[in-house]
Backbone atoms as SQL, in Angstrom:
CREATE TABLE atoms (id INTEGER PRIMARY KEY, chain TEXT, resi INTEGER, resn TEXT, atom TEXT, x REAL, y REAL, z REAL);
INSERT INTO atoms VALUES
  (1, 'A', 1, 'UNK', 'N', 0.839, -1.177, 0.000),
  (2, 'A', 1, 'UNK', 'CA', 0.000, 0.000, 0.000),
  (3, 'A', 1, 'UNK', 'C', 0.882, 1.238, 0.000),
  (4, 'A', 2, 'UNK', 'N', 0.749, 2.326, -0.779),
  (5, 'A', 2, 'UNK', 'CA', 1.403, 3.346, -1.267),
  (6, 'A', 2, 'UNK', 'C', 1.032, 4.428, 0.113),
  (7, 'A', 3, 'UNK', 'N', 1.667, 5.113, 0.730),
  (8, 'A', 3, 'UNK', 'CA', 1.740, 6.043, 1.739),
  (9, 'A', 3, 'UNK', 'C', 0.651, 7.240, 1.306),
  (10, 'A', 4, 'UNK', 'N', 0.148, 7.795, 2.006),
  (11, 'A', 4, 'UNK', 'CA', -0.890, 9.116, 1.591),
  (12, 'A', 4, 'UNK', 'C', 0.666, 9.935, 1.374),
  (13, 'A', 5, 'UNK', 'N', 1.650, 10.359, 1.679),
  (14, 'A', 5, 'UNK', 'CA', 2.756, 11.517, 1.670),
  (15, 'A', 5, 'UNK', 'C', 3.240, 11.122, 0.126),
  (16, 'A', 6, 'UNK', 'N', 3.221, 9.788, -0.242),
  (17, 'A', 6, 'UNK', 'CA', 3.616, 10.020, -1.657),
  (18, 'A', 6, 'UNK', 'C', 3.049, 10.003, -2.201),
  (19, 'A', 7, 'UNK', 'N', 1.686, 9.926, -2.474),
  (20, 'A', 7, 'UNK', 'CA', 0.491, 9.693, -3.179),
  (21, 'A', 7, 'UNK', 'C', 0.303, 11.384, -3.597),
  (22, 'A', 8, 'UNK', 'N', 0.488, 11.882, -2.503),
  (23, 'A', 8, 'UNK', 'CA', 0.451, 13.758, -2.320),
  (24, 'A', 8, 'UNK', 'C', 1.320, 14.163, -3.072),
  (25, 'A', 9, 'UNK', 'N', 2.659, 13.698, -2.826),
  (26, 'A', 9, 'UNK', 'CA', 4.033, 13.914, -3.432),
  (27, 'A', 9, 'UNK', 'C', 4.045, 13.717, -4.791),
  (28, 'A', 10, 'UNK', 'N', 3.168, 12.463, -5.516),
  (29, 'A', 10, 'UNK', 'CA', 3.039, 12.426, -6.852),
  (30, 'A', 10, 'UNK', 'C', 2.261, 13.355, -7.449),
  (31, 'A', 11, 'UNK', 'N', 0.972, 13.481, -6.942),
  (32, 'A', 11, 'UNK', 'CA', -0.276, 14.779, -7.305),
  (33, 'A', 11, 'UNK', 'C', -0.630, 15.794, -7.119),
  (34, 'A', 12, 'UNK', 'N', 0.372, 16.444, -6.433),
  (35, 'A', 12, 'UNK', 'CA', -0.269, 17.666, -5.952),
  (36, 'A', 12, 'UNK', 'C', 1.391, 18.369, -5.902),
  (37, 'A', 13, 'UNK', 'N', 1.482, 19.603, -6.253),
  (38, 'A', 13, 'UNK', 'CA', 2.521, 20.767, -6.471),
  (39, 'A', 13, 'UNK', 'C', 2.013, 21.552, -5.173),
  (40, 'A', 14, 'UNK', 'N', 2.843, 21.666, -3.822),
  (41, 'A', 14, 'UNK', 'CA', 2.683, 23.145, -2.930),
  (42, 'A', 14, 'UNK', 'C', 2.964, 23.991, -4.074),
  (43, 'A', 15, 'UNK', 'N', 1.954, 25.494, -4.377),
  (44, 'A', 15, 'UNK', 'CA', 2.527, 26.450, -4.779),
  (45, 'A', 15, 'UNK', 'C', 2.575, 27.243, -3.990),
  (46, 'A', 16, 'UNK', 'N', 2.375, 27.160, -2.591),
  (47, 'A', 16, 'UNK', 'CA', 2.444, 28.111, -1.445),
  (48, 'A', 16, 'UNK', 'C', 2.077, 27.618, 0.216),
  (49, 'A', 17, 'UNK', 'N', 2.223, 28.519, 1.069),
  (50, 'A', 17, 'UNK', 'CA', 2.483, 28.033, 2.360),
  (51, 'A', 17, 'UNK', 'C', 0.352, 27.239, 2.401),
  (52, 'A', 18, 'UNK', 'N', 0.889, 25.838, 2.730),
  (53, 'A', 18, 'UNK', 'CA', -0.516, 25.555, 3.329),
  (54, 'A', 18, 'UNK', 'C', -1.606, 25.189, 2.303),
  (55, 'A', 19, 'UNK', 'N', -1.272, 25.116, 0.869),
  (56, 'A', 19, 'UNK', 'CA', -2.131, 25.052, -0.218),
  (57, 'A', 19, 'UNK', 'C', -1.028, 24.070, -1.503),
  (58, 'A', 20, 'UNK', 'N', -2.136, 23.376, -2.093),
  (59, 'A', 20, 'UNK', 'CA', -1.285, 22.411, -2.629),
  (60, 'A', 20, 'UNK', 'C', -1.764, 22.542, -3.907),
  (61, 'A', 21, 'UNK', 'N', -1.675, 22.328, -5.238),
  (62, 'A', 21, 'UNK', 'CA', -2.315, 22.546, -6.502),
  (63, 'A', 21, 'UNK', 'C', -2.415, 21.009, -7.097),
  (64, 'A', 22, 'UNK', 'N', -3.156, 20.362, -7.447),
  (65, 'A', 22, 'UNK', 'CA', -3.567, 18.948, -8.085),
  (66, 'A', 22, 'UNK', 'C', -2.987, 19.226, -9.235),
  (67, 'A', 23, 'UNK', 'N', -1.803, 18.547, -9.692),
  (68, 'A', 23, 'UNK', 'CA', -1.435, 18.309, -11.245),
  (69, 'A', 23, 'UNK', 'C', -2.499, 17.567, -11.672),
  (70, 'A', 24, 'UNK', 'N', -3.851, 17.098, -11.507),
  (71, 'A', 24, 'UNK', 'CA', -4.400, 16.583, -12.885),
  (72, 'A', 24, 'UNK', 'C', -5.868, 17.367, -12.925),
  (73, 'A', 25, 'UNK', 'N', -6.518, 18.027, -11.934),
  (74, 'A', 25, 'UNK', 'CA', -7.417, 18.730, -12.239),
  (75, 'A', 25, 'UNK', 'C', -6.978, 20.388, -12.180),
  (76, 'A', 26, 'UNK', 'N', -5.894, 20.856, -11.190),
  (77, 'A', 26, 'UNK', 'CA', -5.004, 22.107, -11.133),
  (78, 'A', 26, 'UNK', 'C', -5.875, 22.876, -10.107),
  (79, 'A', 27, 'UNK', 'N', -6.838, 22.366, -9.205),
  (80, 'A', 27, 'UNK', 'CA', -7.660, 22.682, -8.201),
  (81, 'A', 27, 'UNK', 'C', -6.392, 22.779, -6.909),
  (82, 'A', 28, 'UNK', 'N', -6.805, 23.959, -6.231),
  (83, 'A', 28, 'UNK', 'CA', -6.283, 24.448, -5.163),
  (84, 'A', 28, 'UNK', 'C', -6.822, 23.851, -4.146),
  (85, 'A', 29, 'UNK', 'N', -6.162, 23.140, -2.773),
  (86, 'A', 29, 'UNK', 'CA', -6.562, 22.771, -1.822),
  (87, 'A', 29, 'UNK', 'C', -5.580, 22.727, -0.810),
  (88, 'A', 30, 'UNK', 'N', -6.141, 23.204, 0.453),
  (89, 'A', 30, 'UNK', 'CA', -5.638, 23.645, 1.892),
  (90, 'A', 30, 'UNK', 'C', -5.080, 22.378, 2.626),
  (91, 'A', 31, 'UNK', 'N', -3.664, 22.469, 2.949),
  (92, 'A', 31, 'UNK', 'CA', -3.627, 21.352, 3.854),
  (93, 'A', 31, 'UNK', 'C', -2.445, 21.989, 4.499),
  (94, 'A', 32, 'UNK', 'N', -2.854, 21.776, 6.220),
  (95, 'A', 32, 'UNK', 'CA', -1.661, 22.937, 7.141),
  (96, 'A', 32, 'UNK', 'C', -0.657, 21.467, 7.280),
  (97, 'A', 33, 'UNK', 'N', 0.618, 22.431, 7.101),
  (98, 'A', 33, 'UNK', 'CA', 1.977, 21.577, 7.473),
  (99, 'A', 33, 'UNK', 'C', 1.490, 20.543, 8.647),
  (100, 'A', 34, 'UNK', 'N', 1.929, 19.720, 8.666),
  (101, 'A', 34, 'UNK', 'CA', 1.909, 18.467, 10.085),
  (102, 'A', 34, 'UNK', 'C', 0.371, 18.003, 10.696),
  (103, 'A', 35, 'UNK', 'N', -0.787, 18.315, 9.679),
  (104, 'A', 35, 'UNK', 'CA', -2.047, 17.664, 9.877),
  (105, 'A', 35, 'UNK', 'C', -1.976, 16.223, 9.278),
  (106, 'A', 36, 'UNK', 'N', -1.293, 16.178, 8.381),
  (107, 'A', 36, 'UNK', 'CA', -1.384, 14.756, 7.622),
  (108, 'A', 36, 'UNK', 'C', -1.774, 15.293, 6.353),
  (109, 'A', 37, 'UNK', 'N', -2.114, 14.090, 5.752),
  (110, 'A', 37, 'UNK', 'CA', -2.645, 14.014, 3.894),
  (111, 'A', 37, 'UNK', 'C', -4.285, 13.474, 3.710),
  (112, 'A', 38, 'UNK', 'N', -4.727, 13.580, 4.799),
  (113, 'A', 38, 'UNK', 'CA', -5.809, 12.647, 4.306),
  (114, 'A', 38, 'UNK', 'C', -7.234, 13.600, 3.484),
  (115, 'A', 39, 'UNK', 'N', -7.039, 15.172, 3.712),
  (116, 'A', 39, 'UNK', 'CA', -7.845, 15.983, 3.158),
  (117, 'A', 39, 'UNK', 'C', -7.544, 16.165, 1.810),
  (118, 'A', 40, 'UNK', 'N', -5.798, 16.034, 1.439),
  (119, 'A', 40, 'UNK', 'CA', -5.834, 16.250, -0.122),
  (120, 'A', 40, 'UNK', 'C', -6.309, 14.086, -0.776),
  (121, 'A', 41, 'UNK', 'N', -5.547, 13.500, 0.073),
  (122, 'A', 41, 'UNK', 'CA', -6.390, 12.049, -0.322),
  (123, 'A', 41, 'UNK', 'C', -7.390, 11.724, -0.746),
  (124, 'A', 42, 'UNK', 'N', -8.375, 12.633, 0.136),
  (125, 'A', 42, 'UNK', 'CA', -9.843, 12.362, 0.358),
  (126, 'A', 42, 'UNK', 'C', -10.164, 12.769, -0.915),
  (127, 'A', 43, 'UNK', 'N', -9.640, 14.523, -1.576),
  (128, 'A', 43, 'UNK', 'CA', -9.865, 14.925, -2.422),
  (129, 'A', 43, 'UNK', 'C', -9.958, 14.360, -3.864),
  (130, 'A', 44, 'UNK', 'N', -9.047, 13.496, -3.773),
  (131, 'A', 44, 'UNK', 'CA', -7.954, 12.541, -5.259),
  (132, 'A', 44, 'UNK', 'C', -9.501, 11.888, -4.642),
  (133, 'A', 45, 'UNK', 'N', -9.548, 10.715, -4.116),
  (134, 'A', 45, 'UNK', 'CA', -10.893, 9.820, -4.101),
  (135, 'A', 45, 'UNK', 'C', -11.989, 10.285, -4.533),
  (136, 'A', 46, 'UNK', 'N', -12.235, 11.487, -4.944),
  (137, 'A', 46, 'UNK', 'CA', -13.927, 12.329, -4.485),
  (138, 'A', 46, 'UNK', 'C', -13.816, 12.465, -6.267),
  (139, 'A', 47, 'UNK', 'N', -12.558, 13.438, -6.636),
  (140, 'A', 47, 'UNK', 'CA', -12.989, 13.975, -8.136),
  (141, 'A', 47, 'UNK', 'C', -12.201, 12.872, -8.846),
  (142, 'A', 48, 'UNK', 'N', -11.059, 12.651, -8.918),
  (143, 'A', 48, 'UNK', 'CA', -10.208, 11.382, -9.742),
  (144, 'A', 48, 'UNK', 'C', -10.333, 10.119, -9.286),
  (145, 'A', 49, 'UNK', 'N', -11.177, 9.334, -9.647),
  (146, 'A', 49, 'UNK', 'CA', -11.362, 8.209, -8.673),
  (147, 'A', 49, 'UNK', 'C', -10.431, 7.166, -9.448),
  (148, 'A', 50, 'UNK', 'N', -9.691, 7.218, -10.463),
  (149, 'A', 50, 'UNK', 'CA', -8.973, 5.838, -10.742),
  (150, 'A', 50, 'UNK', 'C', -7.297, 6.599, -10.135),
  (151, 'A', 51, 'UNK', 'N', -7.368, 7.811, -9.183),
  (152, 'A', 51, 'UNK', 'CA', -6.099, 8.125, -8.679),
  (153, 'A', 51, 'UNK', 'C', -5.052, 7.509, -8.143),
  (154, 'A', 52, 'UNK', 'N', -5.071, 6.093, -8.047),
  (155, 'A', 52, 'UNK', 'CA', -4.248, 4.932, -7.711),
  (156, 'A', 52, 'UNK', 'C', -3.872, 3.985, -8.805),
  (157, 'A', 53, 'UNK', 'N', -4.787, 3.639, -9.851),
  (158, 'A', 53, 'UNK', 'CA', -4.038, 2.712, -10.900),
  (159, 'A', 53, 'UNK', 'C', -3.330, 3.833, -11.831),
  (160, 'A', 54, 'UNK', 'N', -3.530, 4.865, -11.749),
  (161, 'A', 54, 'UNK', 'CA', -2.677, 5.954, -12.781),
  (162, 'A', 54, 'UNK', 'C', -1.399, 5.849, -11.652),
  (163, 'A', 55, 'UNK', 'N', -1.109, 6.231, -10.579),
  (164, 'A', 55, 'UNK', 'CA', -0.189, 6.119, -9.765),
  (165, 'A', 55, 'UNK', 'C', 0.805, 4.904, -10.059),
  (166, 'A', 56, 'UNK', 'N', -0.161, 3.636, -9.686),
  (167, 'A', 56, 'UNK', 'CA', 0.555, 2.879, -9.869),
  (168, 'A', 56, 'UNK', 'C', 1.082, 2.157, -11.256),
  (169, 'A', 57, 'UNK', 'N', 0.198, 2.394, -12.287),
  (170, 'A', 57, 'UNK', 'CA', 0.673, 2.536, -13.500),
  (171, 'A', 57, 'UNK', 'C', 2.129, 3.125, -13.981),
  (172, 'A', 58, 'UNK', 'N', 2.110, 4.758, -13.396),
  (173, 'A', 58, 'UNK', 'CA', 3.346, 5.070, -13.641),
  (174, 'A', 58, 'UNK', 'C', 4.780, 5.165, -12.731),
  (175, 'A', 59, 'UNK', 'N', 4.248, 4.108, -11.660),
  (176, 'A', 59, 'UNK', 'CA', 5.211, 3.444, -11.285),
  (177, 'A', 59, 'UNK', 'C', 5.399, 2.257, -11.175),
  (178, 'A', 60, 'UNK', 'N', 5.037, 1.124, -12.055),
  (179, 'A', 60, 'UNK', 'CA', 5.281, -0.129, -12.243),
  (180, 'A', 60, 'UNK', 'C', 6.558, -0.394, -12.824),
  (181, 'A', 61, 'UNK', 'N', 7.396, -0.971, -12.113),
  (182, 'A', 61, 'UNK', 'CA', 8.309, -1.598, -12.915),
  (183, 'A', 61, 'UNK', 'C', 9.505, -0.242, -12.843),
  (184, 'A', 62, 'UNK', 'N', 9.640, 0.754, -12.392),
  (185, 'A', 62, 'UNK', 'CA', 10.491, 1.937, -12.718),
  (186, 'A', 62, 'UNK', 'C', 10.897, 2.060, -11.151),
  (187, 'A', 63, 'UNK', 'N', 11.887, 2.817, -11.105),
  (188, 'A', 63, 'UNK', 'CA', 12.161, 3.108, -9.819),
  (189, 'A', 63, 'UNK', 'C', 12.722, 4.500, -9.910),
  (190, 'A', 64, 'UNK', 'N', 11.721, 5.349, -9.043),
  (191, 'A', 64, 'UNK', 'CA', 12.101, 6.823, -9.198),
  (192, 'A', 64, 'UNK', 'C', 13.056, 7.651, -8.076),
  (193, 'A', 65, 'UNK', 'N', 13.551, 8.273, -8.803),
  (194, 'A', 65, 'UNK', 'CA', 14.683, 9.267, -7.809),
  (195, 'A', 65, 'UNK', 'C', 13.990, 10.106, -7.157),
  (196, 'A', 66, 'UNK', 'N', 14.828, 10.480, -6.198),
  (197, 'A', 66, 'UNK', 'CA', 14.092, 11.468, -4.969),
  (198, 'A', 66, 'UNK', 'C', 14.123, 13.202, -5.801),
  (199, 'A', 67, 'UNK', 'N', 14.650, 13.175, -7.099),
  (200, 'A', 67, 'UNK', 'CA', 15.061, 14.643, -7.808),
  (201, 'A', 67, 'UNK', 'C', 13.525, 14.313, -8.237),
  (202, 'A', 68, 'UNK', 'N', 13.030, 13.601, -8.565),
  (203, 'A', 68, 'UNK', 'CA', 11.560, 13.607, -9.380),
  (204, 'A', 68, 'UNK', 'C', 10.671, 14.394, -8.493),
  (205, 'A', 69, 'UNK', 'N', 10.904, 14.179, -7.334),
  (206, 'A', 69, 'UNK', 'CA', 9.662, 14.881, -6.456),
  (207, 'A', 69, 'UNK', 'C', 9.830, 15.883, -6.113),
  (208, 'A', 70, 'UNK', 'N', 10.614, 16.836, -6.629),
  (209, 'A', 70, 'UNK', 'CA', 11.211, 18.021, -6.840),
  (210, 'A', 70, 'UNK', 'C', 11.992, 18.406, -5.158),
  (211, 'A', 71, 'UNK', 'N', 11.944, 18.147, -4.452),
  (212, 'A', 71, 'UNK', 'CA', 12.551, 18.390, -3.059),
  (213, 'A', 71, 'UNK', 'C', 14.054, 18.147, -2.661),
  (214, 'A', 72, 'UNK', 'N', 14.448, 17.610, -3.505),
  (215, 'A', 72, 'UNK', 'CA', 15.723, 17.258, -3.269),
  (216, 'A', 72, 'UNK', 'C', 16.873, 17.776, -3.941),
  (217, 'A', 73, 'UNK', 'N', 17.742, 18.582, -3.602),
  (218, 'A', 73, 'UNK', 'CA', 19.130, 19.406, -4.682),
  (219, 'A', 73, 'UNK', 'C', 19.740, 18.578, -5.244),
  (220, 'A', 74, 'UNK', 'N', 20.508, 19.055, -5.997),
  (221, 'A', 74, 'UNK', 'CA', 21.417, 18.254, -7.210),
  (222, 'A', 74, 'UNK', 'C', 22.501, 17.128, -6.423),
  (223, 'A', 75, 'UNK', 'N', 23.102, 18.392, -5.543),
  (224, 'A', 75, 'UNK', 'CA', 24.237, 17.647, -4.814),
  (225, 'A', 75, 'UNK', 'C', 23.737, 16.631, -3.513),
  (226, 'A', 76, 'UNK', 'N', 22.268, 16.715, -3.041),
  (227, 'A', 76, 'UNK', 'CA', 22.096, 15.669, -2.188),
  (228, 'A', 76, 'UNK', 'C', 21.969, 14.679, -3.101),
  (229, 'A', 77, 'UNK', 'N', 21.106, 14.379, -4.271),
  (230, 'A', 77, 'UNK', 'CA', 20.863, 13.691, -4.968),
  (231, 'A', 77, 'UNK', 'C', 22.470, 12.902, -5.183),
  (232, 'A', 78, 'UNK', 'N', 23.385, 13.558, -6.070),
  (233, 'A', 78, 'UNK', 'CA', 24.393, 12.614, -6.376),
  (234, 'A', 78, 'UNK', 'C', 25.218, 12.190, -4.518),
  (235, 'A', 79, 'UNK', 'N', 24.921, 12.812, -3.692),
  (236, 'A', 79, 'UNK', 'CA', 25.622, 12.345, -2.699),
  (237, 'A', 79, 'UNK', 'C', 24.757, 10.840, -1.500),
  (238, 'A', 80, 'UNK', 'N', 23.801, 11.263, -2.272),
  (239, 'A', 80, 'UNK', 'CA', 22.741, 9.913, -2.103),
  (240, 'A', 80, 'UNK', 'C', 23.137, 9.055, -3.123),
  (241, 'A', 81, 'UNK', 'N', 23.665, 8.885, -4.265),
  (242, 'A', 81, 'UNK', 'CA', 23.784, 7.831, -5.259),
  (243, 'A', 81, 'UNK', 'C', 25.121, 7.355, -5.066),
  (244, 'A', 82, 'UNK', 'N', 26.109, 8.418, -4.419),
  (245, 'A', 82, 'UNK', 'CA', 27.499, 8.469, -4.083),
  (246, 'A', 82, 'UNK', 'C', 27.440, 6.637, -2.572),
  (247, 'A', 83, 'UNK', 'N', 26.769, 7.273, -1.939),
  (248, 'A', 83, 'UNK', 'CA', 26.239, 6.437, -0.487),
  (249, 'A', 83, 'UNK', 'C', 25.696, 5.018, -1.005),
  (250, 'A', 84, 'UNK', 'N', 24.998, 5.608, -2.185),
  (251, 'A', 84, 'UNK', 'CA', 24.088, 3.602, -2.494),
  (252, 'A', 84, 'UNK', 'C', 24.642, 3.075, -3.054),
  (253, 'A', 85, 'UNK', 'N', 25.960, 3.439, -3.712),
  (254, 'A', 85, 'UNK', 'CA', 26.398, 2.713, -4.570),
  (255, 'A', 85, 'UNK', 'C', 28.110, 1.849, -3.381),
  (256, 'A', 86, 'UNK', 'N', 28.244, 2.430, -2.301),
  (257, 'A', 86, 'UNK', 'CA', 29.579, 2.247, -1.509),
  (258, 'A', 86, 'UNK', 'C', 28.558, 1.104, -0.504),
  (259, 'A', 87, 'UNK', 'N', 27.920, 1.701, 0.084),
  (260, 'A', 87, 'UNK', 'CA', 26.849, 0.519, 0.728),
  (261, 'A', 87, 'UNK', 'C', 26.107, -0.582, 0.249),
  (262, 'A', 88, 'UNK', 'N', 25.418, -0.490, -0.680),
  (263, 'A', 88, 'UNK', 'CA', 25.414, -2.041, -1.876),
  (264, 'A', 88, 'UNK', 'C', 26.124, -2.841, -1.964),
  (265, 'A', 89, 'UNK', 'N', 27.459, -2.606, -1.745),
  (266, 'A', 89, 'UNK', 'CA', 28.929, -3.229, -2.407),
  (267, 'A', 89, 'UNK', 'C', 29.512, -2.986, -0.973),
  (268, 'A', 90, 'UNK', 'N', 28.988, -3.090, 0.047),
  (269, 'A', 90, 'UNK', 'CA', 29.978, -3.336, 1.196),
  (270, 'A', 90, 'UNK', 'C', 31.456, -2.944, 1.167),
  (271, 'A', 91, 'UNK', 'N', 31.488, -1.564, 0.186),
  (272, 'A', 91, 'UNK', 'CA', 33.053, -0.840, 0.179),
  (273, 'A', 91, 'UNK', 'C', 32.996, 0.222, 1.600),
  (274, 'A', 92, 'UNK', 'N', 34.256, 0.260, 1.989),
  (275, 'A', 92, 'UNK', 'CA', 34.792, 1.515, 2.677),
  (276, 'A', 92, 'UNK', 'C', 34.420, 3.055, 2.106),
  (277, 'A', 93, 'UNK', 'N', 34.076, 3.879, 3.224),
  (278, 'A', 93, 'UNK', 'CA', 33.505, 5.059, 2.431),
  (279, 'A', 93, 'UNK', 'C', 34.558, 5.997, 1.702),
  (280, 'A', 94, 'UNK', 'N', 35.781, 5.036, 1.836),
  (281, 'A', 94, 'UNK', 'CA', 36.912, 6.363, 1.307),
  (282, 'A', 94, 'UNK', 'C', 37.238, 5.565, -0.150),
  (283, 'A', 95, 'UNK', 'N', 36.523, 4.869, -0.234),
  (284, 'A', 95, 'UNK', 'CA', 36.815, 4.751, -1.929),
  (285, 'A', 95, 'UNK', 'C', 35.805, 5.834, -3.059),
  (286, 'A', 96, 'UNK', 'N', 35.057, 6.372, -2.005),
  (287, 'A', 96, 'UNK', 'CA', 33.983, 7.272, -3.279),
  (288, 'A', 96, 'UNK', 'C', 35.788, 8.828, -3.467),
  (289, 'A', 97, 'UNK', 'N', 36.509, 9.235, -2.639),
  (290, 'A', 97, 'UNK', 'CA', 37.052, 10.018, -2.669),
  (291, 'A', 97, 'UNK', 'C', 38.772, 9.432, -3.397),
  (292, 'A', 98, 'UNK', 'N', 38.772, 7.941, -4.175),
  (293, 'A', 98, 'UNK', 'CA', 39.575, 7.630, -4.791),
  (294, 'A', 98, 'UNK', 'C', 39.172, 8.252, -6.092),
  (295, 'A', 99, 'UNK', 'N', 40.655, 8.909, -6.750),
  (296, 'A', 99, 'UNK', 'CA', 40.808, 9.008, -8.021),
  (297, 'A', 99, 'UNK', 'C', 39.776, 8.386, -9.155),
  (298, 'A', 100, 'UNK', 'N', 40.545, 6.865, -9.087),
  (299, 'A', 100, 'UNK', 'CA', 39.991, 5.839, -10.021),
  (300, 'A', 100, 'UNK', 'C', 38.163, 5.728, -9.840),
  (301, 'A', 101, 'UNK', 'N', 38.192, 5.641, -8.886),
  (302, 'A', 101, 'UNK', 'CA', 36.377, 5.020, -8.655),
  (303, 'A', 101, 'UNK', 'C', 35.711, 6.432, -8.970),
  (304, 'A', 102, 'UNK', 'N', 36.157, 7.910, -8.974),
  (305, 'A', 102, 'UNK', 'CA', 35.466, 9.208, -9.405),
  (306, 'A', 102, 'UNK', 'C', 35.679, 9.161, -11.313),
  (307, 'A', 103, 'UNK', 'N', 36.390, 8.204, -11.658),
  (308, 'A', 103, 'UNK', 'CA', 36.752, 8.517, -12.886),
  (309, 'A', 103, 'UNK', 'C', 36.085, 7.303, -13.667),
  (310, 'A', 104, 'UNK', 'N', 35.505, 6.392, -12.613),
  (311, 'A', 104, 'UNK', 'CA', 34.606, 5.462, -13.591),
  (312, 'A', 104, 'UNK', 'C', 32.840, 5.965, -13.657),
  (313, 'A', 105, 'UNK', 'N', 32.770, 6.979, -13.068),
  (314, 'A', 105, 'UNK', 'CA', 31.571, 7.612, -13.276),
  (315, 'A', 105, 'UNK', 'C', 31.484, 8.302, -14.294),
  (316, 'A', 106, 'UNK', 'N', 32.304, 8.089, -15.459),
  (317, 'A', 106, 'UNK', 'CA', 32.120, 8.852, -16.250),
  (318, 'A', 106, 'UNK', 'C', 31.995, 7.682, -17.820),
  (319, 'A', 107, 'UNK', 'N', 32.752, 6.962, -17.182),
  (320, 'A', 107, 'UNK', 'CA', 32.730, 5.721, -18.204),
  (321, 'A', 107, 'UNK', 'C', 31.299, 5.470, -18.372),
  (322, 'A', 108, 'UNK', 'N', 31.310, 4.632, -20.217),
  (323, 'A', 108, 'UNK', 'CA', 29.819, 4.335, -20.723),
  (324, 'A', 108, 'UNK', 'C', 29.641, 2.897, -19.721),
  (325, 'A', 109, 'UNK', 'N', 27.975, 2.956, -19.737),
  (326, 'A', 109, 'UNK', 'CA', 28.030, 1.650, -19.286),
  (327, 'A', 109, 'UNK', 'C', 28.301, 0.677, -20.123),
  (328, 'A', 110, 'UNK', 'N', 28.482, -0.737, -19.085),
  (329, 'A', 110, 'UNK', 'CA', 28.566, -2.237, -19.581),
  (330, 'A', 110, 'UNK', 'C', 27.954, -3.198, -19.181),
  (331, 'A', 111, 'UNK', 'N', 28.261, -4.862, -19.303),
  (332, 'A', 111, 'UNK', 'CA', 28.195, -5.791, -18.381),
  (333, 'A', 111, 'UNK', 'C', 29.101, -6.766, -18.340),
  (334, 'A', 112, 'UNK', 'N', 28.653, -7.694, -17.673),
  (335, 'A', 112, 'UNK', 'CA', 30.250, -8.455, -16.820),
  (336, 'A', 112, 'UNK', 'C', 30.284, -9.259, -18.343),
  (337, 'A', 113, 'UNK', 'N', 29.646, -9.617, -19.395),
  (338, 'A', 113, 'UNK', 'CA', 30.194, -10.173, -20.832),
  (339, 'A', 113, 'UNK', 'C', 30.983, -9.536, -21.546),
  (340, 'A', 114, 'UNK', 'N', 30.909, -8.207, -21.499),
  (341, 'A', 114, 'UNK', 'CA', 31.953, -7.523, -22.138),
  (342, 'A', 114, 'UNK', 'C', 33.027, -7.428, -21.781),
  (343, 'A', 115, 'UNK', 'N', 33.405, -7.387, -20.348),
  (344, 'A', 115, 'UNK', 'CA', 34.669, -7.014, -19.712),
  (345, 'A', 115, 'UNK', 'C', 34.843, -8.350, -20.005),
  (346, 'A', 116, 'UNK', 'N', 34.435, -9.794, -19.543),
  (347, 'A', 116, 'UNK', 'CA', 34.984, -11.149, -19.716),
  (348, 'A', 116, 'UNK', 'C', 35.856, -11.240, -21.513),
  (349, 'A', 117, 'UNK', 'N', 35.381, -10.464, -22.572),
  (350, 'A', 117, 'UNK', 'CA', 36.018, -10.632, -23.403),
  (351, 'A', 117, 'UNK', 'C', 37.394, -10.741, -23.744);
C-alpha cells in the first residue's frame, strides 16, 4: 500500500504556504503543514477516482529518484547515489574520494560479458 505523503508527493505541487495545486485537475486545496494528507487524499478519491491505478501505473516496474519529487538538490541527490552505490557493495567510504572510482563515473556503461572478453 502506497503512503498518503507520496500519493500527495506524486499529485499535488505546494505552490504556497498551506495550499497544494492537483497536477491533474489544477484545483487548489488547503492542507496545514503536520495535519497529515488525508484531506488532499480524500480529495484525489472524491474527483479522480482511478487516482491509484494511474499512480501505480506510472510506477510499475520503474524506480524513481528522490530529484523527481522536486525536493531534493542536485548535490544531495548525487551524494545519495554516491552512499548507495559504496553501501550495496559493502566498500569503505573512502573509496567514493579515490581518483579511479570518481573517474569510472564517467565511463559508458557495460556488463560483466563484455569485460569477460
Amino acid at each position: 500500500m502506497v503512503a498518503n505523503r507520496e500519493l500527495c508527493a506524486f499529485f499535488f505541487q505546494p505552490p504556497g504556504e498551506a495550499l497544494h495545486r492537483c497536477k491533474i485537475g489544477g484545483a487548489d486545496r488547503k492542507q496545514l503543514p503536520g495535519t497529515g494528507y488525508s484531506n488532499l487524499v480524500s480529495y484525489l478519491a472524491s474527483r479522480h477516482e482511478d487516482f491509484r491505478a494511474e499512480y501505480d501505473t506510472h510506477h510499475r516496474g520503474t524506480e524513481r529518484s528522490l530529484q523527481d519529487f522536486g525536493f531534493v538538490s542536485e548535490e544531495t541527490f548525487h551524494r545519495y547515489h554516491w552512499l548507495r552505490w559504496v553501501v550495496e557493495r559493502s566498500m569503505p567510504l573512502s573509496e567514493v574520494g579515490d581518483e579511479r572510482t570518481r573517474a569510472m563515473d564517467k565511463w559508458r556503461p557495460t556488463n560483466s560479458k563484455a569485460v569477460k572478453k
